[in-house]
Each structure stands twice: as C-alpha cells, then as structure tokens.
N, C-alpha and C positions, 0 to 999 in steps of 0.2 A: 505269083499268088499273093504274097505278102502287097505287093503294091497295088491290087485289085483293092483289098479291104482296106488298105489306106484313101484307096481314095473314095469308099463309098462311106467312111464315115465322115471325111470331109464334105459329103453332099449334105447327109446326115445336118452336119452341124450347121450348114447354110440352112438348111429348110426350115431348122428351127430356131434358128434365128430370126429366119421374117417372117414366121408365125409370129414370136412373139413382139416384135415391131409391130405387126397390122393390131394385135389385139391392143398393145398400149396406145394408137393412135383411136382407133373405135372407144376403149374408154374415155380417151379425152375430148373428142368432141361428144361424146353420151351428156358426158360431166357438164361443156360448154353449155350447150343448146337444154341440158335439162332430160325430165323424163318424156319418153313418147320417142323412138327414134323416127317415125314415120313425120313426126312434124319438126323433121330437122331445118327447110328452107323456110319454113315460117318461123321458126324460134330466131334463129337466124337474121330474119327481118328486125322482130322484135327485139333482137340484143343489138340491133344499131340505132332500134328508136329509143329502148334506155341508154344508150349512150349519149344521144344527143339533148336526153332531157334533164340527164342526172343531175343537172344543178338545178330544177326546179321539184326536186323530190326530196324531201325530209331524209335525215340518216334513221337507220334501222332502231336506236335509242330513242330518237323524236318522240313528245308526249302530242303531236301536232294529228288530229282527224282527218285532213285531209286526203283525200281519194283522188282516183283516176277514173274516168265514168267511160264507158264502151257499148254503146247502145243502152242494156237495160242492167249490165253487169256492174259494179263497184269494185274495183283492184284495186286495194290499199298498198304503200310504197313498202309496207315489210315484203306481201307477195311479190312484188315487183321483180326484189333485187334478191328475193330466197329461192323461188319459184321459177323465176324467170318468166311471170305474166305479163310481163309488160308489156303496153297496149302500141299498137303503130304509131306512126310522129300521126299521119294523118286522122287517127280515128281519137285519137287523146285530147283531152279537156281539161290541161291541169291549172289547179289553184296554187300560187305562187306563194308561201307567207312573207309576210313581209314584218320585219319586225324593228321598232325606230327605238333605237338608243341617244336618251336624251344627253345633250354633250352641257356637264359641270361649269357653273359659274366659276370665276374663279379671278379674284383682281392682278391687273397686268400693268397698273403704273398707280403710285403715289409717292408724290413730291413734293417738296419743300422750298420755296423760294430761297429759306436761310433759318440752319440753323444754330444759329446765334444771333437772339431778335434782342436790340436795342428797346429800352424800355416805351411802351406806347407806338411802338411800328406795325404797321399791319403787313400780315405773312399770308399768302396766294399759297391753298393745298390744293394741289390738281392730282384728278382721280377718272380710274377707267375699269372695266373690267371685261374680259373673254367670256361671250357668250351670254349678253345681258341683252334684255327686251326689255316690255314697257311694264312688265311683272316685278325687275328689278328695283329695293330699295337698300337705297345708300346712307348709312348713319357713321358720326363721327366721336370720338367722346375721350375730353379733354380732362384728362386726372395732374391736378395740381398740387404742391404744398400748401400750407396754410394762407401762404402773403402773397398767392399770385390767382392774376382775377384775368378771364378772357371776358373779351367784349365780343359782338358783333352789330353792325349797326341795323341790321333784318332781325334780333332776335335783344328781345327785354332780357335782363338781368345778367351775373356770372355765368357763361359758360362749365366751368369745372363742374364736373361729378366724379362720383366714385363709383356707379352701379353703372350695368351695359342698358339695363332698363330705361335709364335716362337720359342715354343719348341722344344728342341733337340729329334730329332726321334731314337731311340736305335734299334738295331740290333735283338731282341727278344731272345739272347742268355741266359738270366736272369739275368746277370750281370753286374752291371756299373760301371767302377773308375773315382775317380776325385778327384784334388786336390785344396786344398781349403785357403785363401790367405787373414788375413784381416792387412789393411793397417792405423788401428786405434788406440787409447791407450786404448780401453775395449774390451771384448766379443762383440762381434755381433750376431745376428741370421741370419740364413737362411730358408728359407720355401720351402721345396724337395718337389714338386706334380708329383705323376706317375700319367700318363692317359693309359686307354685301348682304342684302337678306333677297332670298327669292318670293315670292309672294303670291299664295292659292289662289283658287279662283272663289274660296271662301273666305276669303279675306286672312287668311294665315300666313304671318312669315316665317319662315325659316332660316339660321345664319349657312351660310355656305362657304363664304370664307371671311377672313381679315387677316389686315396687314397694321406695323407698328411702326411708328416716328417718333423719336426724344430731339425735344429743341429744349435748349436752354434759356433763361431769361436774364439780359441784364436789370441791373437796378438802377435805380431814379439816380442819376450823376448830383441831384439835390437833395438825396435823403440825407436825414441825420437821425437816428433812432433815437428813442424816447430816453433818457435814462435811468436807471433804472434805481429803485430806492426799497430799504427795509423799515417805513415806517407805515404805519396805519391809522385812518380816521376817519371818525363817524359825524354822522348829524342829526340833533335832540332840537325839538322845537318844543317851547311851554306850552302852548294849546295847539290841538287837532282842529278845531272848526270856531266859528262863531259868526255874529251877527256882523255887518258893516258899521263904522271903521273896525277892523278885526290888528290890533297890531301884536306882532309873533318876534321872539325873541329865542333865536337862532345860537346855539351851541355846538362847538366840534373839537372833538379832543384827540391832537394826534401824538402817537404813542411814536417812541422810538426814534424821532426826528432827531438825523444822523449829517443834516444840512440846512443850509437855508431854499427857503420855497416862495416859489408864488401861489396867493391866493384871491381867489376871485369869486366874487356872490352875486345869483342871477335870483330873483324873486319869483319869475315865471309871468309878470304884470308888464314887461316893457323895460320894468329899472332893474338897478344892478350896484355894482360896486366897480371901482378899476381897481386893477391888482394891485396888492400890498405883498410887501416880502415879510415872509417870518424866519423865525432863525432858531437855533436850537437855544436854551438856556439852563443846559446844565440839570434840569429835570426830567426825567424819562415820557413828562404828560406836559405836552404845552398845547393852552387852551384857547380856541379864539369863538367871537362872539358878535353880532350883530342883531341888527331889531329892522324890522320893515312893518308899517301901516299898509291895509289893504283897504281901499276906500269903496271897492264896487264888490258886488257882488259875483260869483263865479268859481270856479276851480285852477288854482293854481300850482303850478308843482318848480319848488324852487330848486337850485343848484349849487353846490360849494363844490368848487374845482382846487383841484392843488396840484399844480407844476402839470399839468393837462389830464389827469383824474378824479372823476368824477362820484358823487355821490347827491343822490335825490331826495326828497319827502315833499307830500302831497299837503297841502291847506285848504279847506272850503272852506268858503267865505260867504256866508246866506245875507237876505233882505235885512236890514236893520227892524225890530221891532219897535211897532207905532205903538204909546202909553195913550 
C-alpha cells in the first residue's frame, strides 16, 4: 500500500514538472515573436529581417527621423526593435544615415636644417601637416631679441615680430629660407613658431595647431661693440634761418668727458669736417665750435657726431634778398 502512493506521487511530480516546462517555453517564444501568438511564423520572419538589417537602423536613443516604409504604413526603428514591427528584408526601404566626421589638421614635421646658424647663413624650415587641403594656411613667426634681424630674399624688411597677427604667411610649398643676423657680442635665441590655420569657405581662418623651434644665433666673428661712455652733448646754432650766404656758427658742450673722443661735423650741403680728437681738460664742460657758410638756397640738416653719436639741427637757408 505504502508503495502504491509512493509511486503515484512520483507521477504527480513528473506531471508537474512538464507542465511547467511547456508553459516557461510558450512564454518565451510569446516574449520572442511579441504579442499576437497567431502570427507567430511571421513575426518570426520578421525577427530575421531585423536581424539582417540591424546595422542600418538608428539605436532606440537616436534623435535620427528616419523610417522604414511598407506599402503605405511608416514603422519608425523604436517600433521596430520594441514591438517587433519590423518590415521583411524584402518589402523594407531603409535610409541608411551616414554621418562624415571631419578628421583634425594637425602638423606632422617641422625641421631645422641647423640649430646653431653662423652669423648671415641661411637655414631651410621644412613643414607638413596631417590632413591638410587647399583650405589649409601655413604662417611662421619669428620672435627675436633686440640685435637680431631675419631677412628673406621673397619678403622686404626684418622678419621678427612679437604678435601671431603678424606673422609671415608662407606659400604652402614646405619650405622656408631665411637668413639670420645677430648684431651682439653672444649667441642669441630665436623662437620659430609654424602655425596651421584651416580656412572657411568665408574667407575665415582659424588656428588648429602649432609647433615651436629655438635656433640660436651666432655673432658677427667682426664685431666690436660700441664703447660705452658717461658723457653727454648737445648742439646750439646762433641763427635758425636766413637769406643766402647764410653762415651758422655751431656750438656743443660735452659734459662729463671721462676720455678722449673723436669728433666729426657734417653740414648737410656735401662738406664736412675730418675728425679731430678731443680730450678731457680737467673741467666738467669742454666746449667745441665750428662755423659753416651756406651759399644756396635750401634746407639743410647738419651733424656733430662723437666717437659714432650722433646729434642733429635743421638750417634753412632762403633766396638772398634783391635791394
């Protein structure tokens, strides 16, 4: 007896075991295929044509309008993948987005032929950049100390600035020369900046990257700096103007004269003086003096130099009046 009801509750506990097996399988393809179980072979269809299109369908976040058109119906890609609308490979019309990220300028060589340029050498900067068209412009800008001067022989005056605004615009060829010039008794540095600018179709550029290069400069193997002196002097002329012959008598008083000097007078007419040396004597004001006739008519502006400085004043000299 006992073994009757052992084993009819073991039937028991089979039965309801694959009860509940069939029903967890029926909810899971319910869940698969979606609601409706009557259109379980078509859903079915349909979950293998979004499978094959999933990669031309926006994620469920997407701000993208895009649809899927099915005759006259519109299934947007949320119902697609929430719903399980999704249209047959065959009957689907999808619009693909395509979205183009523009890839960063960004420079990828700048070089130096030598940096350590001998005084008066020209130095080759060679330059490139990743990602550059014919929108791309290329500027260089060459910040100096006071006593050093860049040439180039395609572009009038000193090179050096101190602003990016003023930078020299290059030709995009890759190549730059310049020659470089310092007017001191040590090396100097210079600071090379290439810029990339990218360039609207408004005509705006914008910088996107730069790169930096320090070359040193030597000096003239001929310099000799000025020396240097703690005296000071001026220049007084008895008359501002007058009629032809107009002649002006030339004063200058240098204070503090702590050497002897050379001095040298330029009239501004052609004539002059050759240099004479003066010497200190013992009084804190030593005074020198010259006279010059000006015979024509005109504006002249003379010169009194001392040991290679200078100081100016202007003379006019009008028609002589007829009595």
């Amino acid at each position: 007896m006992d073994t009757n009801k052992k084993d009819c509750k073991i039937e028991q506990f089979v039965i309801w075991t694959l009860l509940v097996l069939i029903i967890l399988m029926l909810g899971v393809i319910i869940w698969i295929n979606g609601p409706g179980f009557g259109n379980l072979g078509r859903n079915s269809a349909a979950s293998v044509a979004l499978s094959d299109q999933e990669t031309n369908i926006l994620p469920v976040n997407a701000t993208s309008t895009a649809t899927n058109e099915v005759g006259n119906n519109k299934i947007s890609p949320v119902d697609a993948l929430v719903n399980g609308k999704a249209p047959l490979l065959s009957e689907a019309k999808v619009s693909k987005p395509v979205v183009l990220v523009p890839k960063e300028l960004s420079i990828s060589k700048f070089l130096v032929s030598d940096e350590s340029i001998e005084y008066g050498n020209t130095v080759i900067f060679k330059y490139a950049a990743e990602n550059a068209n014919t929108s791309t412009v290329y500027k260089m800008l060459f910040q100096c100390p006071r006593n050093v001067k860049v040439f180039n022989s395609n572009v009038d005056g000193d090179q050096c600035q101190t602003n990016i605004v003023e930078a020299i615009t290059l030709d995009g060829s890759g190549e730059y020369k310049a020659n470089f010039y310092n007017y001191s008794s040590r090396p100097q540095p210079v600071v090379v900046s290439l810029l990339a600018y990218s360039k609207t179709k408004d005509g705006q550029t914008y910088l996107k990257d730069s790169s930096v290069r320090t070359v040193y400069v030597e000096t003239d193997p001929g310099f000799s700096p000025a020396p240097t002196h703690n005296f000071d002097f001026d220049l007084i002329k008895d008359v501002q103007s007058g009629g032809s012959p107009l002649t002006v008598n030339f004063t200058s008083r240098i204070t503090d004269l702590d050497r002897c000097v050379s001095v040298v007078w330029n009239f501004g007419d052609g004539s002059g003086t050759e240099p004479t040396t003066v010497c200190p004597d013992g009084f804190s004001v030593k005074e020198v003096t010259q006279s010059h006739t000006y015979t024509k008519a005109g504006g002249y502006g003379s010169v009194l130099s001392v040991d290679g400085m200078n100081v100016y004043a202007y003379t006019a000299v009008t028609e002589p009046v007829r009595r």
